[in-house]
TILUM-135733 format. One record per residue (C-alpha): residue number from 0; x, y, z. Coordinates in nm, 3 decimals. Example, Ala and Ser with C-alpha at 12.3 -4.5 7.8 and 13.67 -1.06 7.14 Angstrom:
REM TILUM-135733
+-----+---------+---------+---------+
: num :    east :   north :      up :
+-----+---------+---------+---------+
:   0 :   1.230 :  -0.450 :   0.780 :
:   1 :   1.367 :  -0.106 :   0.714 :
+-----+---------+---------+---------+
//
This chain:
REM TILUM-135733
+-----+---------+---------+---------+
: num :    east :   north :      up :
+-----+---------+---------+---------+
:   0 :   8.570 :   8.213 :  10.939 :
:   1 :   8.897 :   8.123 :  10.774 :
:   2 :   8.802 :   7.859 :  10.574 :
:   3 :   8.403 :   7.800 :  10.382 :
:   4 :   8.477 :   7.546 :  10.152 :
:   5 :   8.198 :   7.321 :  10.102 :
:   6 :   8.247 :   6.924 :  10.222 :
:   7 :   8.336 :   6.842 :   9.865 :
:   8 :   8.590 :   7.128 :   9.774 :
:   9 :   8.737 :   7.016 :  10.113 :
:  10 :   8.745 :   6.682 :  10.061 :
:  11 :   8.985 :   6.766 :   9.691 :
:  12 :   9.207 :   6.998 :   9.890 :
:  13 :   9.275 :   6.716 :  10.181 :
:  14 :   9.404 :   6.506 :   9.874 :
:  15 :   9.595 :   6.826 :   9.688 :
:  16 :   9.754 :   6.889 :  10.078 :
:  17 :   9.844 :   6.544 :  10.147 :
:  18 :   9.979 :   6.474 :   9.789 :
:  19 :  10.218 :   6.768 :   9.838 :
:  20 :  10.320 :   6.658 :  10.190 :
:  21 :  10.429 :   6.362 :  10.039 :
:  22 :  10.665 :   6.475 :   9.815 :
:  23 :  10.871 :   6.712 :  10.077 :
:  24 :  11.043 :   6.634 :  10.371 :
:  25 :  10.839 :   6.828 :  10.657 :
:  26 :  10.694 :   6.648 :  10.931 :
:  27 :  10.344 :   6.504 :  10.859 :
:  28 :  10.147 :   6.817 :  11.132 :
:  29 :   9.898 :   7.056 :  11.126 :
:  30 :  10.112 :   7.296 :  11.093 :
:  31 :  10.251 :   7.153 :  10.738 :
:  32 :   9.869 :   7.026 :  10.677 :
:  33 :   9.738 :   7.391 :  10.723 :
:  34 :  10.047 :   7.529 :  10.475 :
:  35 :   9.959 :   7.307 :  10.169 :
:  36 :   9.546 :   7.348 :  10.255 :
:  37 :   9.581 :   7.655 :  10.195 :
:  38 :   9.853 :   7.691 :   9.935 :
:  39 :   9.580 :   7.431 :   9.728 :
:  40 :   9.289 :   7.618 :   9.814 :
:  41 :   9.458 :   7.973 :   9.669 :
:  42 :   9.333 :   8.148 :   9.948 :
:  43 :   9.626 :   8.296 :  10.060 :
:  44 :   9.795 :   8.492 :   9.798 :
:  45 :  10.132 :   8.563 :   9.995 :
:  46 :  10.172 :   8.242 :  10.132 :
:  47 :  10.123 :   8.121 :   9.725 :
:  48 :  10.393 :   8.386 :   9.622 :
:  49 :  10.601 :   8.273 :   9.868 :
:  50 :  10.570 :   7.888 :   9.802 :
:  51 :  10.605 :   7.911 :   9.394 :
:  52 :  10.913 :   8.122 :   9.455 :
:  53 :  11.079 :   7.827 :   9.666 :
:  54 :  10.966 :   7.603 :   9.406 :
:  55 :  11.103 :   7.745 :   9.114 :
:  56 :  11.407 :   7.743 :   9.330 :
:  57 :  11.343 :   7.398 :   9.414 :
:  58 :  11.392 :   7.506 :   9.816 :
:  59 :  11.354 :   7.170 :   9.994 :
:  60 :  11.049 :   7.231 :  10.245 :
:  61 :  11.185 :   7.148 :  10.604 :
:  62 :  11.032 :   7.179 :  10.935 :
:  63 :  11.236 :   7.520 :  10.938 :
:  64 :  11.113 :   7.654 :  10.608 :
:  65 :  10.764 :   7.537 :  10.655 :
:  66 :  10.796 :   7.698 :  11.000 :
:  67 :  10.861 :   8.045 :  10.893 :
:  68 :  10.626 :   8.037 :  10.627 :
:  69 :  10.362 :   7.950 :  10.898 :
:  70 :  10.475 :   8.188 :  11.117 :
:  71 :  10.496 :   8.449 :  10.798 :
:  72 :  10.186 :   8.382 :  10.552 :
:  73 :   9.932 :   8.203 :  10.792 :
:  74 :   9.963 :   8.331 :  11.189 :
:  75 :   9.846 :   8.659 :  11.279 :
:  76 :   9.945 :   8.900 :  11.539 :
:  77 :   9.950 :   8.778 :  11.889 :
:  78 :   9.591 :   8.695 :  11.934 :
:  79 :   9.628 :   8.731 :  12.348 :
:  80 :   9.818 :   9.060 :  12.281 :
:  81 :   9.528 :   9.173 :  12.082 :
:  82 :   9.219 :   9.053 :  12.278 :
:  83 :   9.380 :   9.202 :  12.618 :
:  84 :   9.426 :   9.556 :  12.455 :
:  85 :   9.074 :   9.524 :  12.328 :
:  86 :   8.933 :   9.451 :  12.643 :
:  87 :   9.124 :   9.771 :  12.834 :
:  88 :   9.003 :   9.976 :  12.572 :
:  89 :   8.681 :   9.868 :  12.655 :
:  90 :   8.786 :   9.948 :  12.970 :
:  91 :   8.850 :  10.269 :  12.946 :
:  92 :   8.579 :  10.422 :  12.706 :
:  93 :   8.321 :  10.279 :  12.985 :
:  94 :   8.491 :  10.468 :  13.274 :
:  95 :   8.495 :  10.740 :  13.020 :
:  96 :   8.078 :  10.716 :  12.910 :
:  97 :   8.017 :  10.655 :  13.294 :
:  98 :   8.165 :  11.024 :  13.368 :
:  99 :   8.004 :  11.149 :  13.109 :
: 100 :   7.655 :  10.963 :  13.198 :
: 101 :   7.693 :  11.075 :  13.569 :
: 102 :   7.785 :  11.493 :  13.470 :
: 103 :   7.495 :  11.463 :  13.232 :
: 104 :   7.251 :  11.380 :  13.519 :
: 105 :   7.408 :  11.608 :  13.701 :
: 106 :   7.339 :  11.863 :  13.445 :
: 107 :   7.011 :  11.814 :  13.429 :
: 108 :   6.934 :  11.786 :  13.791 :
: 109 :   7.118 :  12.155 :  13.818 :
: 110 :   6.951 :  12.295 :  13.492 :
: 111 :   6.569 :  12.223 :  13.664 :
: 112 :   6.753 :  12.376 :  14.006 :
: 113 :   6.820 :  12.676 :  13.821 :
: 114 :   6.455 :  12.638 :  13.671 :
: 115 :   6.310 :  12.700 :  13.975 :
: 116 :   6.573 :  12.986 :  14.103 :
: 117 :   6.440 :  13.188 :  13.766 :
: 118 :   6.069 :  13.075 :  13.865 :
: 119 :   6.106 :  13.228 :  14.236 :
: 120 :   6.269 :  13.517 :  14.152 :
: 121 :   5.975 :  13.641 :  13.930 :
: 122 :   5.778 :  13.604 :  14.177 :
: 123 :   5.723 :  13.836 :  14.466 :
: 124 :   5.786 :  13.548 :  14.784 :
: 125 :   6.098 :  13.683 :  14.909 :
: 126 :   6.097 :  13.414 :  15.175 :
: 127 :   6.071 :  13.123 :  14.929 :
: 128 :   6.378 :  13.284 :  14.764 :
: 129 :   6.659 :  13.111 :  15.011 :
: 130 :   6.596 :  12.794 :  14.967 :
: 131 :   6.642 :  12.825 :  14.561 :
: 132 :   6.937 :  12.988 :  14.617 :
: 133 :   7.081 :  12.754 :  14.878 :
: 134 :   7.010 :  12.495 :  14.571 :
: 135 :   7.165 :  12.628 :  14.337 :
: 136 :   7.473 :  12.693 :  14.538 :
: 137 :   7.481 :  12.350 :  14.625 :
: 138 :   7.445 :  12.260 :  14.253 :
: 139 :   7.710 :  12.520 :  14.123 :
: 140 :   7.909 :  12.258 :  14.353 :
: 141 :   7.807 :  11.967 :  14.281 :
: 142 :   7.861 :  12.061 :  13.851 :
: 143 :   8.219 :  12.196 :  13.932 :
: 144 :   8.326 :  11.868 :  14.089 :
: 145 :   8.125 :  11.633 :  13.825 :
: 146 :   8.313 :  11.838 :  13.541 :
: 147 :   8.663 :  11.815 :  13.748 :
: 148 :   8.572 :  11.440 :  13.733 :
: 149 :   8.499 :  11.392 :  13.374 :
: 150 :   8.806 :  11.581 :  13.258 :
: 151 :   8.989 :  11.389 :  13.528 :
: 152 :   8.870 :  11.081 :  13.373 :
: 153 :   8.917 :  11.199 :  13.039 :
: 154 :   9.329 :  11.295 :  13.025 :
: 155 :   9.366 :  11.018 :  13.217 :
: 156 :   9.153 :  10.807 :  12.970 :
: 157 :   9.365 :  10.985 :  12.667 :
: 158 :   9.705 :  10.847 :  12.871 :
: 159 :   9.555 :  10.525 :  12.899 :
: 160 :   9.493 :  10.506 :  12.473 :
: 161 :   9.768 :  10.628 :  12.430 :
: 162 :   9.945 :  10.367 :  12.573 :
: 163 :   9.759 :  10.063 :  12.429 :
: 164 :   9.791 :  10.206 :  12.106 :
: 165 :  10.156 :  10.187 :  12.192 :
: 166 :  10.128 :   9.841 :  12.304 :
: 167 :   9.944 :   9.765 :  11.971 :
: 168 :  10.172 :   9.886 :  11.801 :
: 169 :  10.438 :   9.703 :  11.928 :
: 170 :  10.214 :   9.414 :  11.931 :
: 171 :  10.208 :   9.454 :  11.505 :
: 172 :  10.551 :   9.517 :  11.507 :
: 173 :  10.637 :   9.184 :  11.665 :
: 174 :  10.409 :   8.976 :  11.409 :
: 175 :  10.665 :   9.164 :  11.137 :
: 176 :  10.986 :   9.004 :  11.308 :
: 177 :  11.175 :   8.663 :  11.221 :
: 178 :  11.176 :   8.518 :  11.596 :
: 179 :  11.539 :   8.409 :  11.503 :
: 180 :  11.704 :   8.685 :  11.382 :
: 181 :  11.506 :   8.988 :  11.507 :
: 182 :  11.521 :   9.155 :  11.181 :
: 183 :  11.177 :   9.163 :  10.948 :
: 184 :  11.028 :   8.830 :  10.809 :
: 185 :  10.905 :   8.772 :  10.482 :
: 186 :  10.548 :   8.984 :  10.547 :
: 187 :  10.731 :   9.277 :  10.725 :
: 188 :  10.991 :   9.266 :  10.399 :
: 189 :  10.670 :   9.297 :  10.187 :
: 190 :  10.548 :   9.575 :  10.334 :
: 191 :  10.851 :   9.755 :  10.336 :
: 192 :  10.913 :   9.704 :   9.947 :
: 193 :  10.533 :   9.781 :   9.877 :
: 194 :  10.599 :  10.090 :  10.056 :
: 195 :  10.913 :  10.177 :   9.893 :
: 196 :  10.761 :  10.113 :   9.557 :
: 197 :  10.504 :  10.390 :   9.635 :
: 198 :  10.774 :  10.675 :   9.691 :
: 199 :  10.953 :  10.800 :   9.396 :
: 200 :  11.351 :  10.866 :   9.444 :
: 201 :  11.503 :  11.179 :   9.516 :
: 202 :  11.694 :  11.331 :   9.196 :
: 203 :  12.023 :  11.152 :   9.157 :
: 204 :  11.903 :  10.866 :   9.390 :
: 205 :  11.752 :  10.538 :   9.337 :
: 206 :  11.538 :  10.275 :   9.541 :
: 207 :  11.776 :   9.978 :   9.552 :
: 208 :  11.735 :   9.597 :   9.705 :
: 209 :  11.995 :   9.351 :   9.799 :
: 210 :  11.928 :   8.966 :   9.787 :
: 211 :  12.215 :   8.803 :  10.002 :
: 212 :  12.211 :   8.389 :  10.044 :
: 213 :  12.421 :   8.180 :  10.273 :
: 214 :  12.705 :   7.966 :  10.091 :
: 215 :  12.621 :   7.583 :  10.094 :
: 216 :  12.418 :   7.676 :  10.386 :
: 217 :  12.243 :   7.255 :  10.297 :
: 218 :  12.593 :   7.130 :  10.409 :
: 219 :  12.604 :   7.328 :  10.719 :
: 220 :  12.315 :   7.157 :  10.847 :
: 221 :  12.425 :   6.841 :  10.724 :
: 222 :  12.755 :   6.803 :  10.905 :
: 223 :  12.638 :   7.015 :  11.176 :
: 224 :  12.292 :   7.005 :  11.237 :
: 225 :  12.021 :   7.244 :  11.217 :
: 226 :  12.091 :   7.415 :  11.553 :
: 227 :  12.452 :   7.510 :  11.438 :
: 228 :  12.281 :   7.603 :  11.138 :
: 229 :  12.027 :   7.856 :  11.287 :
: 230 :  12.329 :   8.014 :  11.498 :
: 231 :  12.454 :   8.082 :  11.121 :
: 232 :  12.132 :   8.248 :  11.065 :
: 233 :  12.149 :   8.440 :  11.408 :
: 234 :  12.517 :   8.535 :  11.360 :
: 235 :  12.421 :   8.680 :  11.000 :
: 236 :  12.110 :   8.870 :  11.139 :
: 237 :  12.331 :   9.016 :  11.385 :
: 238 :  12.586 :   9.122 :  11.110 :
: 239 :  12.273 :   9.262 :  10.930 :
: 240 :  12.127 :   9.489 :  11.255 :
: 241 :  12.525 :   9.604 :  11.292 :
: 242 :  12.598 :   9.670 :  10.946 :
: 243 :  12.329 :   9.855 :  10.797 :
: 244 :  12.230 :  10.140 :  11.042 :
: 245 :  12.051 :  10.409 :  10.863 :
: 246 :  11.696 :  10.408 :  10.979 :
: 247 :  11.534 :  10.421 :  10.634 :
: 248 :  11.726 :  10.120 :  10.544 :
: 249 :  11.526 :   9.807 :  10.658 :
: 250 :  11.703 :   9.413 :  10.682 :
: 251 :  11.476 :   9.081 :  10.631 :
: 252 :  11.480 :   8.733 :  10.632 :
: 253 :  11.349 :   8.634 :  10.302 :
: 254 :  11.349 :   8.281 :  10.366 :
: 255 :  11.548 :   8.017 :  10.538 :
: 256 :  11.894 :   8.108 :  10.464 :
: 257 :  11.825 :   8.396 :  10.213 :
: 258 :  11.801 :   8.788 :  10.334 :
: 259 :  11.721 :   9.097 :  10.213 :
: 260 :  11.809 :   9.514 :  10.253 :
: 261 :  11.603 :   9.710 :  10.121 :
: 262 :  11.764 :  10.058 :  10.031 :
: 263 :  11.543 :  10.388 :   9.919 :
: 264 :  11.707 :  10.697 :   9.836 :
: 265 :  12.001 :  10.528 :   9.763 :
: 266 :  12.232 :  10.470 :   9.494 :
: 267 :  12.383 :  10.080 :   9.322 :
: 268 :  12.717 :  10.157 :   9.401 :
: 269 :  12.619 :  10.261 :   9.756 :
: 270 :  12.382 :   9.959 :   9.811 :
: 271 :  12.709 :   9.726 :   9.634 :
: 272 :  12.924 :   9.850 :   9.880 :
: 273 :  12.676 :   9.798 :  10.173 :
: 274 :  12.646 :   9.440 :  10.022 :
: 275 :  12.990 :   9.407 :  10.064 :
: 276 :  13.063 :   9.501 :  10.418 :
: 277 :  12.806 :   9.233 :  10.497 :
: 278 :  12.989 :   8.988 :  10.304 :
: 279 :  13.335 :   9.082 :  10.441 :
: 280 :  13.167 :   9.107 :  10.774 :
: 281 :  13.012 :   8.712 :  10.782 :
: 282 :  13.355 :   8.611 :  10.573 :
: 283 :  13.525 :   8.672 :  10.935 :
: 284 :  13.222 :   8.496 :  11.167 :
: 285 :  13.409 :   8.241 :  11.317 :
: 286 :  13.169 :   7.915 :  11.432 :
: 287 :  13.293 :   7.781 :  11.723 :
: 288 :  13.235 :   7.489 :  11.994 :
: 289 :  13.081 :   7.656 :  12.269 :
: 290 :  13.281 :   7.451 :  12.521 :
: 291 :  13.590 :   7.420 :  12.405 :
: 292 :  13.575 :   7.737 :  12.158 :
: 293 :  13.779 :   7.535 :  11.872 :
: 294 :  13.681 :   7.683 :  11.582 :
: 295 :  13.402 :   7.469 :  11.371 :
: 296 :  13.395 :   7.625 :  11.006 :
: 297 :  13.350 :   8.006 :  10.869 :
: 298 :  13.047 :   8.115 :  10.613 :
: 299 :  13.026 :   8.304 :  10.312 :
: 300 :  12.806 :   8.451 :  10.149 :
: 301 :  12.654 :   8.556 :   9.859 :
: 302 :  12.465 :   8.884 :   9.707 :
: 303 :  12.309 :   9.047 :   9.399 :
: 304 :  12.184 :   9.413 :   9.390 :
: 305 :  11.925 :   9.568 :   9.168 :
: 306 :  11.833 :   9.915 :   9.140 :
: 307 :  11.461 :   9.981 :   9.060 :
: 308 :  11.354 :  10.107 :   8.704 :
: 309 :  11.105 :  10.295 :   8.552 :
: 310 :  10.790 :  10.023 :   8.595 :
: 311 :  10.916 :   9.762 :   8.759 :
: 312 :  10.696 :   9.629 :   9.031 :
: 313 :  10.818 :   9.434 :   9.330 :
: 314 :  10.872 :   9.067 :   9.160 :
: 315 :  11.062 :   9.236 :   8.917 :
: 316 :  11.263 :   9.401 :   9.137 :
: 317 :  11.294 :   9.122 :   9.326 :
: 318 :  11.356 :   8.892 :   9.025 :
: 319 :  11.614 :   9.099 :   8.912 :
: 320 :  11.814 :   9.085 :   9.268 :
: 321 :  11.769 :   8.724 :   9.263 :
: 322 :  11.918 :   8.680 :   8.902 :
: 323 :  12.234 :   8.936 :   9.034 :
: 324 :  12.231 :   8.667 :   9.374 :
: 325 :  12.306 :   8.358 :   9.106 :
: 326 :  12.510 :   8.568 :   8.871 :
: 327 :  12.723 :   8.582 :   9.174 :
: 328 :  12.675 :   8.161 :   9.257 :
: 329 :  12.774 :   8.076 :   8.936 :
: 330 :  13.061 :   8.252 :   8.948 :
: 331 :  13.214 :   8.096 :   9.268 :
: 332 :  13.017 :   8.253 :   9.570 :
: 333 :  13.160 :   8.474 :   9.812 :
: 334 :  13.100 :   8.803 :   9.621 :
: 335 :  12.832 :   9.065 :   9.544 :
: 336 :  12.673 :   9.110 :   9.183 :
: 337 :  12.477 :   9.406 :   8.997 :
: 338 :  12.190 :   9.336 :   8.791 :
+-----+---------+---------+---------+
//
């Protein structure tokens, strides 16, 4: 069970979780409810993280942001994905055991057959001979097409896992991915920079990370509404999935309109210049009005790169990009900064 607090505990945290609904502008839903329960109770360290980071940036909490965080911290994989490969590889190890149930008896029926053959031919009754013999022939049969069976029914069983693991696989995979953008969300971007923090670099290489942010992204949805403003956040994750193409490399929706790269075995000049094709690249998006394709407004963007350093761990890492990100703010958007 998700939650054990007692009555009382729960009672507090209702009053914690409404108190902070209050004060942002997300819809009053179970969605946000289940968010701040949680985020109060401290029983969800990522989803904490994650929520003290947008404070300290004083991120307003929309629908959108408390969406994603939902969808991020608190949801996990497709449940119906899950319970359906479950139940066909239920499926399968019982057609397998029934094989191997049925060859067993099969066995032993054929091992007291060949019981009796030994038994007869010690014995000097030639005539009672035949019929042994006839039995064990028909059991020699019988145990070739029982075995056929069972390894029939195991490759084909081994195909079958095979296949759901594939499926579960992809079914993990999917829980990692920002529905919008199709690039990894915030708990697929985790895993990737735990994973890169666990590698050490090649000689002359380094593990970089870039922090990119839309330009006055807040005004974009103001004049334009937030469906204009997630086709900003499409367009960019499209620039992302186009832009940086080396499979090690991985691309992320941080949060709302903030993204990531993460770069091992790279160098800070390399990952600056990757930074910058991005930026270049969403400098020429062009927003338009789908029906009469006048051009609405153009984006910029942001970015600040950090290379990794001798015992950093992943906030500093990421606290370092970030700091690179508003080095680059500050100093009139639209451009990439090292930290």
């Amino acid at each position: 069970m998700r939650y054990t607090e007692p009555k009382e505990r729960s009672a507090e945290l209702l009053r914690v979780a409404l108190g902070y609904m209050g004060r942002h502008e997300a819809a009053f839903n179970p969605v946000t409810f289940t968010l701040w329960y949680e985020y109060a109770a401290g029983i969800n360290p990522t989803l904490h993280a994650a929520v003290e980071q947008r404070l300290q940036d004083s991120v307003p909490f929309s629908d959108t942001v408390i969406g994603q965080l939902y969808q991020e911290h608190i949801v996990p994989p497709d449940a119906a994905a899950m319970q359906r490969i479950g139940g066909e590889l239920q499926r399968v190890m019982s057609g397998i055991a029934s094989s191997a149930s049925q060859t067993g008896t099969d066995a032993h029926r054929f091992g007291a057959q060949l019981d009796d053959l030994s038994a007869a031919l010690r014995s000097s009754d030639t005539a009672a001979l035949s019929p042994h013999l006839d039995q064990a022939r028909a059991g020699t049969a019988e145990m070739k097409s029982s075995a056929a069976a069972l390894q029939q029914q195991v490759r084909a069983g081994q195909s079958e896992i095979a296949r759901l693991r594939d499926d579960l696989d992809r079914a993990r995979g999917e829980a990692l991915l920002d529905p919008l953008t199709s690039i990894l969300n915030r708990k697929g971007f985790d895993q990737r920079l735990a994973a890169l923090l666990q590698q050490p670099p090649g000689t002359g290489q380094q593990h970089c990370l870039v922090m990119l942010d839309i330009d006055h992204f807040k005004k974009v949805n103001d004049a334009h509404g937030h469906v204009m403003g997630d086709r900003v956040i499409q367009g960019l994750g499209e620039i992302l999935r186009l832009t940086v193409t080396d499979p090690e490399h991985a691309t992320a929706r941080y949060g709302g309109e903030e993204f990531a790269i993460v770069l091992p075995q790279s160098t800070l000049t390399e990952a600056a210049r990757l930074a910058d094709q991005v930026r270049l690249r969403a400098k020429a998006m062009r927003i338009r009005n789908r029906s009469t394709q006048e051009v609405l407004f153009t984006v910029t963007i942001s970015g600040g790169v950090a290379a990794l350093r001798p015992g950093d761990d992943a906030h500093a890492l990421i606290a370092r990009a970030d700091a690179a990100l508003y080095q680059s703010k500050n100093s009139g958007r639209d451009r990439v900064s090292c930290g």
